[in-house]
Structures are given as structure tokens and as C-alpha cells.
C-alpha angles and dihedrals in degrees: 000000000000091000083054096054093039086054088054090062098030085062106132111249117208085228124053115252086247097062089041096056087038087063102037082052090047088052091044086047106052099033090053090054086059092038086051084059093051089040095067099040085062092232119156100263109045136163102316088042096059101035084054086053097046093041084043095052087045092047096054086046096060085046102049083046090052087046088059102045088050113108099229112206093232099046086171099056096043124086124200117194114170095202099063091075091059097050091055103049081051103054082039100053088037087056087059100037087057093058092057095063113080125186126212116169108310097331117098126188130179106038081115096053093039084053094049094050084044082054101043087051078059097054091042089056090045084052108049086045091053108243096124094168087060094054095046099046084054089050093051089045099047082054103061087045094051089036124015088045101057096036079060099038093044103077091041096055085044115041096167095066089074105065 
């Protein structure tokens, strides 16, 4: 029984551990930059709940990648479509960034966080397919929109403040 478990994790990977652990840091990292953001402005998915989106959407993405580079005993019968996997980590993170808008009357809150975990779902996917620079341009990018901007926009949609 023990060789048996030890053969379940001695099962050859097409990428090394390294690189694997590499990406699923790089997706912890960077959606928890976004997820910090959210964090202190108290909304509803913070830090643990991004970085989970963003390890989640790299993690399906090794394992899609493993998936291809398997060699299936029936090739003819098994079709591989990358995007698939794209399609689904988006309907999957959009189900959760719904249910972080509430509306009550005419007030709405939590487009901005549903659009950050959206976002993070993004990173996780450019880092389980390897294209790092990708994930962290978007998160540079996803931070001057959640911070730089309002810190602009703030005094001019509240003059008084200033005085």
C-alpha cells in the first residue's frame, strides 16, 4: 500500500516542481497585492479571498497543461482545447464576483471588488501558463486603478475636504 501512495506523488510532471511552485507563489503574491487593497478598504473579499482566486485560477491552469502533455490511451477520442479552461475560470471567478455586489435602492457596492477578484482569476491563469510579466503588469496596472485613481478623483468629487 505504501509503494502505491508513494507512485501517486512520484508521477512524472511535464514542468519541473520548482517552476510549478514558482507560478502558484507568483499567483499568491500578486493577488494578494490586489486583495491588500481590498483588505483596507474593509470590503467583503479581502486579502485571503483574492489570493485563493488568483492560486485557484493557476492551479487549474498546471493542471490543464499536465492534462495536455499527457499521452491518453485513446489520442483519437480525446480532445484538448485550451480555451476551455479559460472559459471556465471565468464563469467560476464571475460566480463569485456577483455575489460580492449587493444592491440596496439605488446604491450599489462591490462592482470594484467583483472586478478585482475577476482580475485576480486573470493573473492566476498568466501565472500557471508562465507569462509572469503578464501577471505582474496587470497587477500594476489593477493598482493604480484601485489606488492612484481614487486618491485623484477623491478631492474632486469632494471639494470640501479640502478646506
Amino acid at each position: 500500500m505504501f509503494e502505491q501512495l508513494a507512485a501517486e506523488f512520484a508521477r512524472p510532471m511535464s514542468l519541473p516542481t520548482e517552476v510549478a511552485v514558482l507560478r502558484l507563489s507568483m499567483a499568491l503574491l500578486l493577488g494578494g497585492v490586489i486583495g491588500w487593497e481590498r483588505e483596507i478598504k474593509a470590503r467583503a473579499a479581502g486579502l485571503r479571498t483574492h489570493m485563493l482566486i488568483a492560486l485557484a485560477a493557476a492551479c487549474f491552469t498546471l493542471v490543464a497543461m499536465e492534462l495536455m502533455n499527457l499521452s491518453p490511451q485513446n489520442a483519437d477520442l480525446q480532445r484538448l482545447d485550451p480555451l476551455r479552461l479559460i472559459e471556465a475560470v471565468t464563469a467560476g471567478v464571475a460566480f463569485l464576483a456577483a455575489g460580492s455586489i449587493v444592491i440596496s435602492g439605488a446604491t450599489v457596492r462591490g462592482v470594484t471588488t467583483g472586478a478585482s477578484m475577476w482580475l485576480c482569476g486573470a493573473i492566476g491563469l498568466c501565472c500557471g501558463t508562465g507569462d509572469l510579466r503578464l501577471a505582474m503588469i496587470a497587477t500594476v496596472m489593477a493598482m493604480i486603478v484601485l489606488y492612484l485613481i481614487r486618491v485623484l478623483i477623491t478631492p474632486a468629487m469632494h471639494p470640501e475636504d479640502d478646506e
